[in-house]
N, CA and C atoms as a LAMMPS dump frame, in Angstrom:
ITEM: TIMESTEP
0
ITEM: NUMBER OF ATOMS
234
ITEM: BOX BOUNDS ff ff ff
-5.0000000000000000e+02 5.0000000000000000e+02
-5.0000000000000000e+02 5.0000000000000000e+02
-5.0000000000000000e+02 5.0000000000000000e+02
ITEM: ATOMS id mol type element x y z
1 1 1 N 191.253 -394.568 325.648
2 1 2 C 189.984 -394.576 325.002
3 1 3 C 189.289 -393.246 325.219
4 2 1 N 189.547 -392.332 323.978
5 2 2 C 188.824 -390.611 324.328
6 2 3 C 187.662 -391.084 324.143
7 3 1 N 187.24 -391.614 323.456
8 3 2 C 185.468 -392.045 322.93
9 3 3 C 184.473 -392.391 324.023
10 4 1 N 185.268 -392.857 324.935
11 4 2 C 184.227 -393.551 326.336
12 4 3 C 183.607 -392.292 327.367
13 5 1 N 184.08 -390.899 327.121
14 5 2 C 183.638 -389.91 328.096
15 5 3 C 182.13 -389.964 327.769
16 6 1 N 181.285 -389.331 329.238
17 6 2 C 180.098 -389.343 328.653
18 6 3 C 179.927 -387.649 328.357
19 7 1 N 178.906 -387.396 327.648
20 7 2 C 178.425 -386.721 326.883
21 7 3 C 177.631 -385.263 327.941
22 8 1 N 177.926 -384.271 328.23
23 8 2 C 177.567 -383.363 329.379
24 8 3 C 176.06 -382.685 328.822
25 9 1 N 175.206 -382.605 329.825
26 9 2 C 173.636 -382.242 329.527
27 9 3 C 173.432 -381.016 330.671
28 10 1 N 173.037 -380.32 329.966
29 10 2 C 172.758 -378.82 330.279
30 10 3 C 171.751 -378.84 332.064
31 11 1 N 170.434 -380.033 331.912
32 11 2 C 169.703 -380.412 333.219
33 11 3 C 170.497 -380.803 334.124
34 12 1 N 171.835 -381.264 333.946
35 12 2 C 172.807 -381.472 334.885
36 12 3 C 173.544 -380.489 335.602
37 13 1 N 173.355 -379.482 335.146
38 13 2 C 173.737 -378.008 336.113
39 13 3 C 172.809 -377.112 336.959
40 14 1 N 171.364 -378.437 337.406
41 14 2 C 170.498 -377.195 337.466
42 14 3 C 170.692 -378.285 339.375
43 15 1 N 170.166 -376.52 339.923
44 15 2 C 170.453 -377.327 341.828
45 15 3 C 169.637 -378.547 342.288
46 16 1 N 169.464 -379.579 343.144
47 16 2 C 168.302 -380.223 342.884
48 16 3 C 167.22 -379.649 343.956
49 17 1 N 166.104 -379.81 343.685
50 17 2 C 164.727 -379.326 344.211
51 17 3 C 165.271 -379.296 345.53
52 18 1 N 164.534 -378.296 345.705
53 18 2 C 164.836 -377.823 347.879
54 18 3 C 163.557 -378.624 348.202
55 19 1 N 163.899 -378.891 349.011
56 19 2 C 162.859 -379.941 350.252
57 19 3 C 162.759 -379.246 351.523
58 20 1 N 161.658 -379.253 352.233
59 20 2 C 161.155 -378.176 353.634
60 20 3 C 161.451 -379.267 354.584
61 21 1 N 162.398 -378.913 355.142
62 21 2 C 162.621 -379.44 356.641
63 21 3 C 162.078 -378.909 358.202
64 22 1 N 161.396 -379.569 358.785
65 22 2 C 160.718 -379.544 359.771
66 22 3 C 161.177 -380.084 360.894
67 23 1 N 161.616 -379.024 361.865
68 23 2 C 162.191 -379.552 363.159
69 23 3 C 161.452 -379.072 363.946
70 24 1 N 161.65 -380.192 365.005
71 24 2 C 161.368 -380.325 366.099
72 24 3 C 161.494 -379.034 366.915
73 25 1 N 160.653 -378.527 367.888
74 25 2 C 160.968 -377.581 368.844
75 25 3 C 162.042 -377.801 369.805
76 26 1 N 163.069 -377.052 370.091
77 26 2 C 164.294 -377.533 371.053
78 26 3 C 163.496 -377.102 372.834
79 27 1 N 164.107 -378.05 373.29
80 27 2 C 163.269 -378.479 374.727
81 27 3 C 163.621 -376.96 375.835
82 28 1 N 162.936 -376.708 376.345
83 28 2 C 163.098 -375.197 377.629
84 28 3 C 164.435 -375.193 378.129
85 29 1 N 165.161 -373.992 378.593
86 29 2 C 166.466 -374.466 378.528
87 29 3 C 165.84 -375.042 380.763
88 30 1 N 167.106 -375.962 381.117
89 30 2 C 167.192 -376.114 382.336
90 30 3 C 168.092 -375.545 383.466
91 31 1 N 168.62 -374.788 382.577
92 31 2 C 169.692 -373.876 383.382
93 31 3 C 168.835 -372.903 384.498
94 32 1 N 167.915 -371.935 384.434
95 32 2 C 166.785 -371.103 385.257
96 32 3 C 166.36 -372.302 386.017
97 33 1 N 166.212 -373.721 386.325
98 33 2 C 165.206 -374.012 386.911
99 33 3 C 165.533 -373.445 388.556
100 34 1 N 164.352 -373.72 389.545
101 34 2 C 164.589 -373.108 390.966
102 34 3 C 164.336 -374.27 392.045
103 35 1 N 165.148 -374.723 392.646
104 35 2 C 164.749 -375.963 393.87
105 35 3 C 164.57 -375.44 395.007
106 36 1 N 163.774 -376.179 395.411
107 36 2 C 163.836 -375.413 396.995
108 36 3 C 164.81 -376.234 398.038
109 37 1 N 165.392 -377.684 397.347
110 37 2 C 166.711 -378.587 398.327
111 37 3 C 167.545 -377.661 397.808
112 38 1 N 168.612 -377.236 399.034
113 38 2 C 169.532 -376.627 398.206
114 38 3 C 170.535 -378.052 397.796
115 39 1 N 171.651 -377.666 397.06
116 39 2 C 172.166 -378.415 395.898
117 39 3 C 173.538 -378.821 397.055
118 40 1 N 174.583 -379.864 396.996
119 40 2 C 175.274 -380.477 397.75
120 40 3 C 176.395 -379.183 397.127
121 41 1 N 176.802 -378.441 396.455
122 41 2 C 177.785 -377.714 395.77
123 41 3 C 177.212 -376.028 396.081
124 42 1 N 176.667 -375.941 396.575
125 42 2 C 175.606 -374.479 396.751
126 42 3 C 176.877 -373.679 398.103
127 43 1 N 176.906 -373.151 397.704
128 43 2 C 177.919 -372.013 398.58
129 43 3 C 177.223 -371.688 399.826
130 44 1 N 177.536 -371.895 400.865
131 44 2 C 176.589 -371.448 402.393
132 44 3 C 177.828 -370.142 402.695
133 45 1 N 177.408 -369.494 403.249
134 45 2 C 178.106 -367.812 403.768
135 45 3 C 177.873 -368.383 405.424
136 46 1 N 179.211 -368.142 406.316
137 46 2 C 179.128 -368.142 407.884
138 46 3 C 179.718 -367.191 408.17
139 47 1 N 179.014 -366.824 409.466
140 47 2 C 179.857 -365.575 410.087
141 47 3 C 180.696 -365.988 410.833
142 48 1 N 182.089 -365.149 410.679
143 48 2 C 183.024 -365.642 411.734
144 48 3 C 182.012 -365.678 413.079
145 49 1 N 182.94 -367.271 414.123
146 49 2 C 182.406 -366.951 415.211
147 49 3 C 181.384 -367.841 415.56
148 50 1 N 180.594 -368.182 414.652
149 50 2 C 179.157 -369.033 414.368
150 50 3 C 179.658 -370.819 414.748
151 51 1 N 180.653 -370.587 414.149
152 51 2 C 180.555 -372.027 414.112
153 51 3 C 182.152 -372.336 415.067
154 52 1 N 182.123 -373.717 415.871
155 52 2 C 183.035 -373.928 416.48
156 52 3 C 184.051 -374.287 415.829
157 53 1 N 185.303 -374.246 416.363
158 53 2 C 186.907 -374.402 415.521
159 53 3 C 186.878 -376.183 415.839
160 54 1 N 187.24 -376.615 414.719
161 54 2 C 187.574 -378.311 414.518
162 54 3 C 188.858 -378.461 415.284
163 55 1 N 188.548 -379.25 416.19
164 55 2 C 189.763 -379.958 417.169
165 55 3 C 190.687 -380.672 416.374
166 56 1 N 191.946 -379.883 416.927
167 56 2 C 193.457 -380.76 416.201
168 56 3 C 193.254 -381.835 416.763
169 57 1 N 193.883 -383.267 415.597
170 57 2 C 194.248 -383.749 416.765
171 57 3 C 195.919 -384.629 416.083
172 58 1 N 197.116 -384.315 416.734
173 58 2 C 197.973 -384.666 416.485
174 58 3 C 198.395 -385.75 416.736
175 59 1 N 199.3 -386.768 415.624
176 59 2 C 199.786 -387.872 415.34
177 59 3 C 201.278 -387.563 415.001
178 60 1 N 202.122 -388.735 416.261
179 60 2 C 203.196 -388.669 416.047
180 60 3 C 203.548 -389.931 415.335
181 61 1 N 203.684 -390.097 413.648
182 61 2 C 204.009 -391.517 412.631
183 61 3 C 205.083 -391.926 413.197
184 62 1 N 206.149 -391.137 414.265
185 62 2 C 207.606 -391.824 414.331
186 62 3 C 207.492 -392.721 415.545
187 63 1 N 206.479 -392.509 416.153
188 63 2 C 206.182 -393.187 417.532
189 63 3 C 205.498 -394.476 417.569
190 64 1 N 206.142 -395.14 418.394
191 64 2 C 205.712 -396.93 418.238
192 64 3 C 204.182 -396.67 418.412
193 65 1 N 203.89 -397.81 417.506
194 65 2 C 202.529 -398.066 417.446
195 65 3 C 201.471 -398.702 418.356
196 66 1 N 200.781 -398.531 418.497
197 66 2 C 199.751 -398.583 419.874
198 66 3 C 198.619 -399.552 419.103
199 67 1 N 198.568 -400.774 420.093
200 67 2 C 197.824 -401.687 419.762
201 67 3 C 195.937 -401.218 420.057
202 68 1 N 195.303 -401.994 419.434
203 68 2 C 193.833 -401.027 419.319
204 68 3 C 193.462 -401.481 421.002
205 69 1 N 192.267 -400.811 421.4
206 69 2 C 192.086 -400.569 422.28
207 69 3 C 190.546 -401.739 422.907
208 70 1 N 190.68 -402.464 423.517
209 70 2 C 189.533 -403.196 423.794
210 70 3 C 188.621 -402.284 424.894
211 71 1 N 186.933 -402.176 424.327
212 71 2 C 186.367 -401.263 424.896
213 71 3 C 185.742 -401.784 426.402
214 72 1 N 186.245 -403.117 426.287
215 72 2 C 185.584 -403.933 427.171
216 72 3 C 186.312 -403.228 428.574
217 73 1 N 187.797 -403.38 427.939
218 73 2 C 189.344 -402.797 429.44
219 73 3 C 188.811 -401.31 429.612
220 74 1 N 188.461 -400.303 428.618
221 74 2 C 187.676 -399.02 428.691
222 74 3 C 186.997 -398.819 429.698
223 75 1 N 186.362 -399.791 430.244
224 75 2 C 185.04 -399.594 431.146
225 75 3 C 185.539 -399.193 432.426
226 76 1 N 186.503 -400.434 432.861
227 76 2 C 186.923 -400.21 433.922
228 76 3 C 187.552 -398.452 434.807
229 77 1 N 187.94 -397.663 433.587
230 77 2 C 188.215 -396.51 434.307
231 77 3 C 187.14 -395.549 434.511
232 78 1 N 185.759 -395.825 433.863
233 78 2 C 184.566 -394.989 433.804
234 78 3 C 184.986 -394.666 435.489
């Protein structure tokens, strides 16, 4: 059916009306802000020396296992 096309109008090529869009102000950035807690991830600098060396303490896994210790039997060697 060629007859059924519709019929092309010249107002149909024109752009449609521009409309003014209004935005919002974007919020301060938060990256600059300044705390005075320092932050759990904040890099601390030590001088060798400052701070004491963490005690080894060695575990032998191949060695029979040692039943826990009652603090009550503890006392006795104070």
């Amino acid at each position: 059916m060629a007859g059924s096309a519709q019929p092309h109008h010249p107002e149909d090529d024109q752009a449609p009306s521009a409309t003014k869009l209004v935005l919002k102000r974007a919020p301060p950035p938060t990256s600059h802000t300044e705390s005075s807690a320092p932050a759990k991830s904040e890099v601390r600098f030590v001088l060798p020396g400052t701070r004491p060396e963490p005690e080894t303490v060695r575990i032998n896994t191949s060695d029979t296992s040692q039943p826990f210790l009652d603090p009550t039997v503890l006392q006795q060697w104070r």
